[in-house]
Backbone as CSV, one residue per row, in Angstrom:
resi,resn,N_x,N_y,N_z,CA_x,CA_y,CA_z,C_x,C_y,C_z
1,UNK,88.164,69.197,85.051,89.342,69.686,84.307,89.534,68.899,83.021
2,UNK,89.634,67.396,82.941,89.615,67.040,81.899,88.538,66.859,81.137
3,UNK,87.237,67.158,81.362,85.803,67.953,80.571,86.415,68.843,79.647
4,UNK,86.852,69.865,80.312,87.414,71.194,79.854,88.616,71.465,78.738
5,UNK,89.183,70.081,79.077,90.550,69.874,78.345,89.667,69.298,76.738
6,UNK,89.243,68.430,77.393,88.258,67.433,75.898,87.527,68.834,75.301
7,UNK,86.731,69.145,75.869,86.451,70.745,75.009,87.061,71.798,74.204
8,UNK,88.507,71.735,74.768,89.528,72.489,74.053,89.816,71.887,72.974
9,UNK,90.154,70.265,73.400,90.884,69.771,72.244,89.781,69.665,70.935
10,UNK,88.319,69.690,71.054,87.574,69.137,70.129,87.470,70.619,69.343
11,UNK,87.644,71.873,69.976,87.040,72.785,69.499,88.143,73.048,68.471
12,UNK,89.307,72.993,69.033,91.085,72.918,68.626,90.975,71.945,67.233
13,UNK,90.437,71.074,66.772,90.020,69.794,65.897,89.115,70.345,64.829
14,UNK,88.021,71.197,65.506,86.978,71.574,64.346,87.586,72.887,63.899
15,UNK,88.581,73.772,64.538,89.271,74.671,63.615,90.025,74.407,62.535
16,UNK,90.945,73.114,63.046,91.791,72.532,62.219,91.168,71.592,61.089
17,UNK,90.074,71.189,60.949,89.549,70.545,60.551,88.930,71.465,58.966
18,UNK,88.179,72.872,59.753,88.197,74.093,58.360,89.154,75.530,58.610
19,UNK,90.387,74.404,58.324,91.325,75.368,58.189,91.584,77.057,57.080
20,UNK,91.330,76.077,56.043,90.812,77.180,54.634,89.814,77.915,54.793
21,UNK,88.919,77.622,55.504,88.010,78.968,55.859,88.236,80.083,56.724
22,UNK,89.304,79.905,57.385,89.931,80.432,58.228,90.515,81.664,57.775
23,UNK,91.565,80.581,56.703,92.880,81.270,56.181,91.654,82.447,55.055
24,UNK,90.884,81.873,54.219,89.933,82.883,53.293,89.552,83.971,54.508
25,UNK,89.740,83.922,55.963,89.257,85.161,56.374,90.187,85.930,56.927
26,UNK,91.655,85.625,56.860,92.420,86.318,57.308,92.492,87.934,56.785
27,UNK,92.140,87.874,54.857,92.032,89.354,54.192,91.604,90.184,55.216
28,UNK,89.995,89.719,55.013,89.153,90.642,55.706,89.732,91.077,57.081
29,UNK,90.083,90.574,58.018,90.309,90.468,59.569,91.616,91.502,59.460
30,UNK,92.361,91.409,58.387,93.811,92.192,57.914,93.245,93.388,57.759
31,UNK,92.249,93.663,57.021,91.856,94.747,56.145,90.944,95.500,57.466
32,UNK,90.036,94.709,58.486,89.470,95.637,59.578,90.780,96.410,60.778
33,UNK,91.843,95.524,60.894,92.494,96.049,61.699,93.391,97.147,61.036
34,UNK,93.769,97.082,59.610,94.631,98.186,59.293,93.575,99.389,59.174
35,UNK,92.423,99.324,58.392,91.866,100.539,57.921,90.574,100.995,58.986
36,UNK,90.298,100.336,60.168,89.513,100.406,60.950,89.708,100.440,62.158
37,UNK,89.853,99.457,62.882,90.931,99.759,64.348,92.152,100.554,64.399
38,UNK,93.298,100.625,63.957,94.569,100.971,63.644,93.955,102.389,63.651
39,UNK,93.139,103.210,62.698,93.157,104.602,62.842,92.122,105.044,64.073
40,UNK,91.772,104.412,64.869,91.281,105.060,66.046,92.395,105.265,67.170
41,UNK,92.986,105.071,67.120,94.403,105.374,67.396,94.998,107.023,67.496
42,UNK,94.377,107.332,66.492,94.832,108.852,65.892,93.725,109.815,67.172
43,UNK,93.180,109.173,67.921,92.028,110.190,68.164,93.301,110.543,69.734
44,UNK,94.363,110.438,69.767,95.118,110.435,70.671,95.563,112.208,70.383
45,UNK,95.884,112.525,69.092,96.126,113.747,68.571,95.502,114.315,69.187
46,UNK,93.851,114.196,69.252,92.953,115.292,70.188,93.186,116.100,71.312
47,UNK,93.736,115.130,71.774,94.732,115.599,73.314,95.775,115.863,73.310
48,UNK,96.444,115.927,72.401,97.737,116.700,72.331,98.273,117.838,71.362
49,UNK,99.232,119.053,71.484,99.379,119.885,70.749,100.511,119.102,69.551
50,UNK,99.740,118.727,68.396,99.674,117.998,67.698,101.500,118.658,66.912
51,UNK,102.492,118.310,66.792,103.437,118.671,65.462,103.866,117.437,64.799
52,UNK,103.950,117.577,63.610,104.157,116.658,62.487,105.769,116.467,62.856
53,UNK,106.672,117.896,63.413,107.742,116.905,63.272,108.548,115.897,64.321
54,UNK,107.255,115.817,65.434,107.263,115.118,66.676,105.967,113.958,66.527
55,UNK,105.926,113.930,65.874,104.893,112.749,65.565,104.128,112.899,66.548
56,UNK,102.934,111.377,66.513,101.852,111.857,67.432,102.348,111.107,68.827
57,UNK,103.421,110.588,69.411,103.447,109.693,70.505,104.225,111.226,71.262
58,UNK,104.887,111.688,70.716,106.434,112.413,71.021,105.411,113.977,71.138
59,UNK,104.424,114.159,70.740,103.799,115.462,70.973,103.400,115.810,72.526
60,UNK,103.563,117.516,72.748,103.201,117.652,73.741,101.288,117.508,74.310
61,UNK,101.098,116.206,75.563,100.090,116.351,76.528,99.393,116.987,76.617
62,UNK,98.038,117.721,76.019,97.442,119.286,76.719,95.949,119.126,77.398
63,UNK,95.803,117.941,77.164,94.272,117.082,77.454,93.542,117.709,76.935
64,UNK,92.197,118.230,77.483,91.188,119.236,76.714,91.353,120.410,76.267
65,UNK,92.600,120.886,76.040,92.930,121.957,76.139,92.023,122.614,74.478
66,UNK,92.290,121.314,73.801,91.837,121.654,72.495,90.309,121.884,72.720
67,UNK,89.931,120.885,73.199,88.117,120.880,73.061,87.756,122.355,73.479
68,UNK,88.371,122.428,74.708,88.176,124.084,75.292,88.608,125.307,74.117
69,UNK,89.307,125.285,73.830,89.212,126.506,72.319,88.340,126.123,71.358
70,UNK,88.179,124.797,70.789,86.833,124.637,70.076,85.698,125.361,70.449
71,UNK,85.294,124.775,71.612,84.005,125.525,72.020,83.867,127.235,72.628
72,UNK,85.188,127.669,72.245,85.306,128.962,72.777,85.031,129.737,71.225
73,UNK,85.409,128.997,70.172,85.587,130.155,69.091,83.898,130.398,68.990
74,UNK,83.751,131.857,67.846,82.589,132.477,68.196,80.917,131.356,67.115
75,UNK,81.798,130.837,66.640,81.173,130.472,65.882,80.603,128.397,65.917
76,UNK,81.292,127.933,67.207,80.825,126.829,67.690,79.415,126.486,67.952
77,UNK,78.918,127.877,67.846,77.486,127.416,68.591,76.766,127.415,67.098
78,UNK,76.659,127.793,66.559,76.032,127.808,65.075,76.908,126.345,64.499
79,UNK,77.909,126.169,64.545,77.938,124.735,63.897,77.613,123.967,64.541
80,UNK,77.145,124.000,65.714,76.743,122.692,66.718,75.318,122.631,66.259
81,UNK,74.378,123.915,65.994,73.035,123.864,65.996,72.966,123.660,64.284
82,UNK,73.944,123.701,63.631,73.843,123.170,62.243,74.084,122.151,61.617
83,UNK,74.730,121.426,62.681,75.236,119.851,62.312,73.616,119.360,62.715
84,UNK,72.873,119.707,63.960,72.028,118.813,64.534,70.585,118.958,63.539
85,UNK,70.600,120.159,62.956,69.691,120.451,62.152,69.890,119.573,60.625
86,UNK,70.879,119.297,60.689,71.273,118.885,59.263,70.770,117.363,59.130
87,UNK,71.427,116.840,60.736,70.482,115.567,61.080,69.761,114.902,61.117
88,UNK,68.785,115.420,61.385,67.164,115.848,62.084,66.644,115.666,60.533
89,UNK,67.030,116.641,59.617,66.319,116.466,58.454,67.133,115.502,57.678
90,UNK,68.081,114.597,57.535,68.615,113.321,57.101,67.183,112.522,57.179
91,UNK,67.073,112.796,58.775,66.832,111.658,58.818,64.967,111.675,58.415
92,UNK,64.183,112.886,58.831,62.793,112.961,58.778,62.661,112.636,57.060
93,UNK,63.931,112.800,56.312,62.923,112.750,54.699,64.158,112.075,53.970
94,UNK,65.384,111.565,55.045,66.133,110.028,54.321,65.759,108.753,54.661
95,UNK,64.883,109.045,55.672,64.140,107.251,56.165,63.248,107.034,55.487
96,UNK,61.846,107.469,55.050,60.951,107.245,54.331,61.246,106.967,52.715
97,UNK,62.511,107.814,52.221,62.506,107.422,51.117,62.609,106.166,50.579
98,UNK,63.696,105.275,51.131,63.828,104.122,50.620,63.024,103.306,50.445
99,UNK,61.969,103.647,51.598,61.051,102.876,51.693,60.057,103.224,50.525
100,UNK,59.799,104.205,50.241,59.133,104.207,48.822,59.528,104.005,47.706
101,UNK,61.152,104.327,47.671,61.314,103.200,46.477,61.259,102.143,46.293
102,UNK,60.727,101.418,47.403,61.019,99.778,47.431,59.589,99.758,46.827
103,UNK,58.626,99.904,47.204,57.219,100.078,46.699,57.413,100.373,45.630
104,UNK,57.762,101.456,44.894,57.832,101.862,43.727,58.362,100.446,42.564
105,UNK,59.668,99.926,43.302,60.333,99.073,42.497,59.737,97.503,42.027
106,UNK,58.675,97.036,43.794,58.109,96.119,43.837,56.878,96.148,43.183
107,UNK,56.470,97.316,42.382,55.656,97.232,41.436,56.203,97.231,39.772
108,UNK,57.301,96.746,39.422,57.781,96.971,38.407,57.593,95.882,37.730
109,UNK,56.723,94.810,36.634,56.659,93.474,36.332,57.670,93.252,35.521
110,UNK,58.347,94.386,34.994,59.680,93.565,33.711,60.463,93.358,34.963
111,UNK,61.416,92.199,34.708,62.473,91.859,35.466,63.332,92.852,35.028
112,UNK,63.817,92.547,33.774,64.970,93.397,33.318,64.945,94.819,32.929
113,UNK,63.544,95.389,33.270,64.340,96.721,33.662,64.096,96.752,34.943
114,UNK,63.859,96.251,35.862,63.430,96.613,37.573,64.991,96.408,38.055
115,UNK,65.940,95.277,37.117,67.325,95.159,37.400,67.994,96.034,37.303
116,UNK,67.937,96.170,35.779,68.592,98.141,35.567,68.251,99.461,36.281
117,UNK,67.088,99.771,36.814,66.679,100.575,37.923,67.583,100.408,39.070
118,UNK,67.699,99.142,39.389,68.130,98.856,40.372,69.642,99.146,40.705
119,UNK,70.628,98.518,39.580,71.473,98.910,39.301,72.098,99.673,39.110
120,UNK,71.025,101.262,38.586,71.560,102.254,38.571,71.473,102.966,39.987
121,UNK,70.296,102.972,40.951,70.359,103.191,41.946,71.374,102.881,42.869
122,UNK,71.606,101.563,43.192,72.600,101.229,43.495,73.945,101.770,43.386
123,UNK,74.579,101.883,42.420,75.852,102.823,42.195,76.447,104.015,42.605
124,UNK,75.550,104.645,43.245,75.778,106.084,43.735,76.606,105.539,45.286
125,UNK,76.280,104.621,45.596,76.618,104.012,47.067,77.667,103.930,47.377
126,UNK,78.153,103.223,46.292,80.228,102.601,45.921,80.800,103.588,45.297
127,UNK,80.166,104.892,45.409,81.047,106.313,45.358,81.357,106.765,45.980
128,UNK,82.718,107.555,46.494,83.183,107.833,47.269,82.762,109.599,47.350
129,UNK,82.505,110.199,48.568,82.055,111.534,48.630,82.674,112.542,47.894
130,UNK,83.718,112.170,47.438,85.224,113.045,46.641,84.386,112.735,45.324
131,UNK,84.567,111.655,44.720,83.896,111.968,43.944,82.451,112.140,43.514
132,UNK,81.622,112.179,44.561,79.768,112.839,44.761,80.207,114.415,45.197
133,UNK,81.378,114.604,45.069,80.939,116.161,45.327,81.464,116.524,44.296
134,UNK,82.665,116.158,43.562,82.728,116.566,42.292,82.281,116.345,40.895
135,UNK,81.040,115.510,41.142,79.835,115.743,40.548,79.152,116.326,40.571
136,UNK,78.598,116.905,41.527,77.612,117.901,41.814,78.534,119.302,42.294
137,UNK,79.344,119.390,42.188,80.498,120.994,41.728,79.807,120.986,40.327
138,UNK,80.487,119.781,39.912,80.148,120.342,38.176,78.863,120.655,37.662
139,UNK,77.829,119.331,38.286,76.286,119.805,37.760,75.099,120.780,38.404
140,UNK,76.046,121.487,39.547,75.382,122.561,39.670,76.036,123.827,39.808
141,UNK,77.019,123.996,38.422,77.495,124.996,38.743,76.492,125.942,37.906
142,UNK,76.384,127.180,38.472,75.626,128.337,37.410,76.148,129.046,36.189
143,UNK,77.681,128.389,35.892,77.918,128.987,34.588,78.386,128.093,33.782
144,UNK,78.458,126.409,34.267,78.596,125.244,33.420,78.300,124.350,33.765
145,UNK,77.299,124.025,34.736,76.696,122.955,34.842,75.314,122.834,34.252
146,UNK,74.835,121.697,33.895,73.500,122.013,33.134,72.473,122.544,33.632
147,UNK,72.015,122.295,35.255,71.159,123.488,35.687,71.058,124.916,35.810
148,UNK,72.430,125.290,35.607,72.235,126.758,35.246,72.008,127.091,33.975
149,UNK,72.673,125.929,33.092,72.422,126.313,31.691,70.574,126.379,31.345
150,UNK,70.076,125.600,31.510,68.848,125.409,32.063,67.894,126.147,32.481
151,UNK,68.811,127.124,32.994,67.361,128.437,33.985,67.921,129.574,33.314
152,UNK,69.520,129.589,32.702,69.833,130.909,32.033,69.166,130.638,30.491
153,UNK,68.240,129.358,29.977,67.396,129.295,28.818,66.294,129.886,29.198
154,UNK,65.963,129.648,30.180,64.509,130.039,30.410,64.629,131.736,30.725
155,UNK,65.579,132.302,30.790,65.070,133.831,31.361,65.736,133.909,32.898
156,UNK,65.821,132.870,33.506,65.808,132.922,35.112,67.605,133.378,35.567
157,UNK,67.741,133.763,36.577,68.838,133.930,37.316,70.038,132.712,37.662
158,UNK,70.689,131.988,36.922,71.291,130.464,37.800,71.518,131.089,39.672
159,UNK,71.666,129.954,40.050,71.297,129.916,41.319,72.698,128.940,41.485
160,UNK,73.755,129.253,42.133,74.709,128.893,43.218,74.013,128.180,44.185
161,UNK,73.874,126.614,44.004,73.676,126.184,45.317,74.050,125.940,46.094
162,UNK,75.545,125.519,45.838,76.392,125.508,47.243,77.043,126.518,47.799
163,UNK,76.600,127.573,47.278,77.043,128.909,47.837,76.059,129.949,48.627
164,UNK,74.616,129.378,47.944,74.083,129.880,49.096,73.350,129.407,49.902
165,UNK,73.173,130.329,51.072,72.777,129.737,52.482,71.317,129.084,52.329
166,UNK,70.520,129.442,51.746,68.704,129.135,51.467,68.703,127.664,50.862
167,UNK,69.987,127.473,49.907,70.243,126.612,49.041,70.503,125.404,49.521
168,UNK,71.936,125.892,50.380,73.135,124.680,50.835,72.268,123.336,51.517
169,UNK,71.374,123.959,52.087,71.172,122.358,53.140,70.358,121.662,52.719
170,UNK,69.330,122.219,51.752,68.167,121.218,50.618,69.119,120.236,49.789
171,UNK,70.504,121.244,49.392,70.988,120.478,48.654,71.418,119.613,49.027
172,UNK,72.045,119.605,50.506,73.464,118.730,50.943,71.715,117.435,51.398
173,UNK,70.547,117.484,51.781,69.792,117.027,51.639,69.839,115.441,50.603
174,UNK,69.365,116.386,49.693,68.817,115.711,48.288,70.032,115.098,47.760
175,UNK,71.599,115.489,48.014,72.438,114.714,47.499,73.109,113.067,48.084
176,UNK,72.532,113.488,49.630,72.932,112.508,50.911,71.542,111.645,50.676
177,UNK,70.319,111.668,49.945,69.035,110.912,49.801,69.564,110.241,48.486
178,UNK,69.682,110.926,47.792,70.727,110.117,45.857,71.264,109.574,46.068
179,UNK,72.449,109.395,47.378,73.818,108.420,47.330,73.508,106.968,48.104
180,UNK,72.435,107.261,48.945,71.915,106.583,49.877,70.804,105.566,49.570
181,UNK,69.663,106.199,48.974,68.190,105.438,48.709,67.963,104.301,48.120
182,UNK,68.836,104.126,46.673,68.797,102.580,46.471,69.507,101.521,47.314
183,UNK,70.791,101.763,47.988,71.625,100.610,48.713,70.357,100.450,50.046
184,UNK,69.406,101.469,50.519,68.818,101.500,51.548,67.734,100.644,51.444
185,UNK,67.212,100.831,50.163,66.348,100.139,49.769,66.246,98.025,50.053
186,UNK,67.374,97.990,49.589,67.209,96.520,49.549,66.582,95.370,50.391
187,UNK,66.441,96.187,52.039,66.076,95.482,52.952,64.575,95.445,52.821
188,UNK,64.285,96.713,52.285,62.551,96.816,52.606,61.836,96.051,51.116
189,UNK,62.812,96.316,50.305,62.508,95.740,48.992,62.576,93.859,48.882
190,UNK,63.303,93.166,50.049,63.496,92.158,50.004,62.279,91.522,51.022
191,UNK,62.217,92.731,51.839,60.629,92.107,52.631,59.758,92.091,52.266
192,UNK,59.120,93.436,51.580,58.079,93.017,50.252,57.763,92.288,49.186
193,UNK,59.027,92.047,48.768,59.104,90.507,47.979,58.717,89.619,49.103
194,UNK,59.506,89.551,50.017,58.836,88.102,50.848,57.265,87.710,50.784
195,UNK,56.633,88.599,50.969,55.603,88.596,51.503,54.283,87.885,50.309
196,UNK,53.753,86.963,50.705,53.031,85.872,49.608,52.012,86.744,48.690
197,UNK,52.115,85.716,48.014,51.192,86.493,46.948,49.771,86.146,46.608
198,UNK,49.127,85.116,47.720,48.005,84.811,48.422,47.435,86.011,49.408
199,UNK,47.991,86.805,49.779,47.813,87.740,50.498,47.271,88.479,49.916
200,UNK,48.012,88.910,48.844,47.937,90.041,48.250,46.508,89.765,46.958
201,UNK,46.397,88.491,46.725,45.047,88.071,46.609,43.957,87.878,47.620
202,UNK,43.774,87.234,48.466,42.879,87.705,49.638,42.829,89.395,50.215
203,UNK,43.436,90.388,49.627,43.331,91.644,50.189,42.117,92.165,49.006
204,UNK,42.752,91.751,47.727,41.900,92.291,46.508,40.355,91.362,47.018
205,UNK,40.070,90.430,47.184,38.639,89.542,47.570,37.875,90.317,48.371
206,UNK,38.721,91.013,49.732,38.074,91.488,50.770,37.848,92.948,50.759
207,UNK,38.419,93.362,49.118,38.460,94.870,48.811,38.615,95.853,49.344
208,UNK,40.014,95.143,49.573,41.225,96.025,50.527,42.396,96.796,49.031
C-alpha cells in the first residue's frame, strides 16, 4: 500500500512538475470534447421522432422505427449499392495515387519548386467540402465554367457533370483524388526520402 501511495505521489510530482504543458493542452482536449465527443450525442435523434420544439431529450422514443422506413423507401437499395460502389472505386484509384505522386515529387531536384508543388497540392486539404463543391459548381458548369466554355470552342456539346448520371461518379471520383492526394502523399514521400542514397547507387552498379 505504501509502494502504491509513493507511486501516486511521484507520478502526482512529475505532473506538477510540467504543469504548463498540461495547461498548453487543455485547448486541444476543450476543442475534442466540444466539436467531437459532445456531437455524438446527437445520434440519440435516430431513435426518436425527432421535433425541434421538444428538443432532442423531451422527443418522443420510437427506437428503429426510423431505420425501418429508411430501408423500406423504394429507393434504399440503389443508394446502398451506390454508396458501396462509390467506395470501392475511392479507394482502387485513391490509394495508388498518392503514392505516385510521391515518386513523381521525389524526383524533383529544385528544392524550391518541389516546395511550391507541394504547397499547392497540399491546400486543397484545409478546404472545406462547401467550399470544393462550390468550386467545381462553378468550374464545371456548361454555360460558365471554363470547361464548357472550352468544348462549346471546339464545336462539342458542354457536358453537365454533375447532372449526369455517366458523369457524376468519375467526377465525384477525380474531385475526392484533388482534395486528398497531396496531404496523402506526405507519408510515402517522407519514406522515400528516407531511404539512402547509397542504395540508390548500388542499384545503378548492379543495373537495376
Amino acid at each position: 500500500m505504501n509502494k502504491q501511495n509513493d507511486s501516486l505521489r511521484f507520478q502526482l510530482q512529475q505532473y506538477l512538475i510540467h504543469w504548463d504543458l498540461f495547461l498548453l493542452f487543455i485547448p486541444l482536449l476543450l476543442y475534442l470534447i466540444i466539436f467531437h465527443y459532445k456531437p455524438m450525442f446527437g445520434i440519440v435523434i435516430a431513435f426518436k421522432d425527432f421535433k425541434l420544439t421538444y428538443g432532442v431529450w423531451d422527443s418522443e422514443w420510437v427506437g428503429l422505427s426510423n431505420f425501418t422506413k429508411l430501408m423500406r423507401t423504394p429507393s434504399f437499395i440503389r443508394v446502398f449499392f451506390n454508396t458501396i460502389k462509390i467506395s470501392l472505386l475511392r479507394i482502387i484509384f485513391g490509394f495508388p495515387m498518392p503514392i505516385l505522386f510521391a515518386l513523381l515529387l521525389n524526383e524533383l531536384h529544385s528544392a524550391r519548386y518541389k516546395k511550391v508543388v507541394q504547397t499547392i497540392s497540399y491546400l486543397p486539404h484545409f478546404l472545406s467540402w462547401v467550399i470544393l463543391g462550390g468550386i467545381f459548381i462553378s468550374f464545371l458548369s456548361p454555360t460558365n465554367g471554363p470547361i464548357g466554355s472550352i468544348m462549346s470552342s471546339m464545336g462539342l456539346t458542354p457536358i453537365y457533370f454533375l447532372g449526369n448520371k455517366n458523369w457524376f461518379v468519375p467526377t465525384l471520383i477525380i474531385t475526392g483524388i484533388w482534395q486528398s492526394v497531396g496531404w496523402n502523399s506526405i507519408i510515402y514521400l517522407a519514406a522515400i526520402s528516407g531511404v539512402s542514397q547509397e542504395l540508390y547507387e548500388a542499384a545503378e552498379i548492379d543495373g537495376a
